[in-house]
N, C-alpha and C positions, 0 to 999 in steps of 0.2 A: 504494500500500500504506500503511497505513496507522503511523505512526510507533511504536505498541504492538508489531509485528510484528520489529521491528528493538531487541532486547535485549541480542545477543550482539558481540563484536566479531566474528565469522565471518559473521552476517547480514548486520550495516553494511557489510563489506566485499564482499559477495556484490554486496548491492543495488548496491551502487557501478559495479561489476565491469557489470554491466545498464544504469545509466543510461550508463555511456560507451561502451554498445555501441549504444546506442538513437542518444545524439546526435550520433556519428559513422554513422551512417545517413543517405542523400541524401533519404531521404521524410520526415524528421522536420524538424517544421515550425518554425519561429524561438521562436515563442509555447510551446511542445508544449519546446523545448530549455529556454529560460528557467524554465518550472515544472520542469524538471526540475534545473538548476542551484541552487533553489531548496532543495529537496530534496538534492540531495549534498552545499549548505553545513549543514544541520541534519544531515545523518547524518553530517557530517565532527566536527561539535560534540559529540554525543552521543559520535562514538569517541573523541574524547578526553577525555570526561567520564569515562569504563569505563577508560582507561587512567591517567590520575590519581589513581582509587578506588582501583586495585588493589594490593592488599597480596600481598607476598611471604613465602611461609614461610621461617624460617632456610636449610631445607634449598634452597628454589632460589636466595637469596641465593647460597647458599656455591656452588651450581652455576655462577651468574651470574659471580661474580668467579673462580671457578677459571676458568672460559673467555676473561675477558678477559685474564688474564694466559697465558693458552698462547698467546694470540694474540701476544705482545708478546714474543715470546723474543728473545734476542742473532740476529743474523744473518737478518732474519727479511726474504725477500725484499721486502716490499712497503715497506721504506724506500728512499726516493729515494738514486740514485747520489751518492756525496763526501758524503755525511751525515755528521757531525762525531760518527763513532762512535769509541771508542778505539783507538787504534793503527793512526788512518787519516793516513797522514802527509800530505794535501791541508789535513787543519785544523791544521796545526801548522805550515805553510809561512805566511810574511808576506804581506800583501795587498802588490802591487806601487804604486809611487809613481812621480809625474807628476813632471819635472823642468820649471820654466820655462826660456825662451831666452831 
Protein backbone atom coordinates (compact mmCIF):
# COMPACT_ATOMS: atom_id res chain seq x y z
CA UNK A 1 0.00 0.00 0.00
CA UNK A 2 1.13 2.63 -0.62
CA UNK A 3 2.53 5.33 2.14
CA UNK A 4 -0.34 8.26 0.98
CA UNK A 5 -2.89 5.73 2.19
CA UNK A 6 -1.70 5.76 5.79
CA UNK A 7 -2.69 9.48 7.08
CA UNK A 8 -4.51 8.72 10.08
CA UNK A 9 -3.04 7.30 13.37
CA UNK A 10 -6.09 4.51 13.04
CA UNK A 11 -4.80 3.57 9.55
CA UNK A 12 -1.00 3.33 10.75
CA UNK A 13 -2.01 1.38 13.40
CA UNK A 14 -4.56 -0.92 11.35
CA UNK A 15 -1.70 -1.40 8.77
CA UNK A 16 0.51 -2.54 11.47
CA UNK A 17 -2.02 -4.69 13.02
CA UNK A 18 -1.68 -6.76 9.02
CA UNK A 19 1.81 -6.69 8.65
CA UNK A 20 2.34 -8.78 12.13
CA UNK A 21 -0.36 -10.90 11.06
CA UNK A 22 1.37 -11.47 7.66
CA UNK A 23 4.85 -12.06 9.32
CA UNK A 24 3.82 -14.38 11.82
CA UNK A 25 2.57 -16.60 9.02
CA UNK A 26 4.61 -19.89 8.21
CA UNK A 27 4.34 -19.02 4.36
CA UNK A 28 5.71 -15.62 4.45
CA UNK A 29 8.88 -15.61 3.16
CA UNK A 30 12.24 -14.09 4.91
CA UNK A 31 12.68 -11.43 1.84
CA UNK A 32 8.59 -10.86 1.76
CA UNK A 33 9.12 -10.26 6.19
CA UNK A 34 12.05 -7.87 5.66
CA UNK A 35 10.18 -5.51 3.03
CA UNK A 36 7.68 -5.78 5.39
CA UNK A 37 9.63 -4.74 8.52
CA UNK A 38 10.70 -2.00 6.31
CA UNK A 39 7.46 -0.69 6.04
CA UNK A 40 6.31 -0.99 9.85
CA UNK A 41 9.67 1.15 10.68
CA UNK A 42 8.20 4.13 8.30
CA UNK A 43 4.62 3.63 9.49
CA UNK A 44 6.05 3.50 13.01
CA UNK A 45 7.96 7.08 12.16
CA UNK A 46 5.09 8.62 10.44
CA UNK A 47 2.85 7.72 13.83
CA UNK A 48 4.95 9.42 15.60
CA UNK A 49 5.29 12.21 13.51
CA UNK A 50 0.94 12.76 13.97
CA UNK A 51 1.43 12.33 17.56
CA UNK A 52 4.04 15.03 18.12
CA UNK A 53 1.88 17.41 15.61
CA UNK A 54 -0.96 17.06 17.76
CA UNK A 55 -2.35 19.82 19.59
CA UNK A 56 -4.72 19.61 22.30
CA UNK A 57 -7.71 21.91 22.82
CA UNK A 58 -7.81 23.48 26.46
CA UNK A 59 -10.87 21.54 26.99
CA UNK A 60 -9.16 17.81 26.52
CA UNK A 61 -6.01 19.34 28.31
CA UNK A 62 -8.36 19.87 31.20
CA UNK A 63 -9.81 16.34 30.48
CA UNK A 64 -6.35 14.92 30.25
CA UNK A 65 -5.02 16.13 33.72
CA UNK A 66 -8.46 15.73 35.49
CA UNK A 67 -7.81 11.92 34.63
CA UNK A 68 -4.45 11.68 35.69
CA UNK A 69 -5.17 12.95 38.98
CA UNK A 70 -8.33 10.54 39.67
CA UNK A 71 -5.86 8.13 38.87
CA UNK A 72 -3.42 9.01 41.78
CA UNK A 73 -5.89 9.20 44.66
CA UNK A 74 -4.65 8.43 48.48
CA UNK A 75 -5.15 4.69 48.92
CA UNK A 76 -5.05 3.83 45.52
CA UNK A 77 -4.53 0.19 45.13
CA UNK A 78 -1.80 -0.08 42.46
CA UNK A 79 0.93 1.40 44.82
CA UNK A 80 3.33 -1.30 45.83
CA UNK A 81 2.81 -2.84 49.59
CA UNK A 82 5.10 -0.78 52.62
CA UNK A 83 5.11 2.31 50.20
CA UNK A 84 6.20 5.18 52.53
CA UNK A 85 2.72 6.55 52.53
CA UNK A 86 1.70 8.56 55.70
CA UNK A 87 0.88 6.85 58.68
CA UNK A 88 2.57 3.73 57.52
CA UNK A 89 4.57 2.84 60.47
CA UNK A 90 7.18 0.22 58.25
CA UNK A 91 8.61 3.98 57.17
CA UNK A 92 9.13 5.35 60.25
CA UNK A 93 10.72 2.04 61.90
CA UNK A 94 14.93 2.38 61.73
CA UNK A 95 16.72 0.26 59.11
CA UNK A 96 18.39 -2.57 61.30
CA UNK A 97 22.21 -2.49 61.99
CA UNK A 98 25.10 -5.12 61.50
CA UNK A 99 27.03 -5.43 64.71
CA UNK A 100 30.91 -6.75 64.16
CA UNK A 101 32.41 -9.60 66.30
Amino acid sequence: MPDAAHNSFSDITGRLDEIISVVRSKDTSLERSLDLYDEAIELGARAVELVDSFDMSPEEAAQLEEAAQGDATPGDPSQPAGSSAPGNADAAAPAPTMQSS
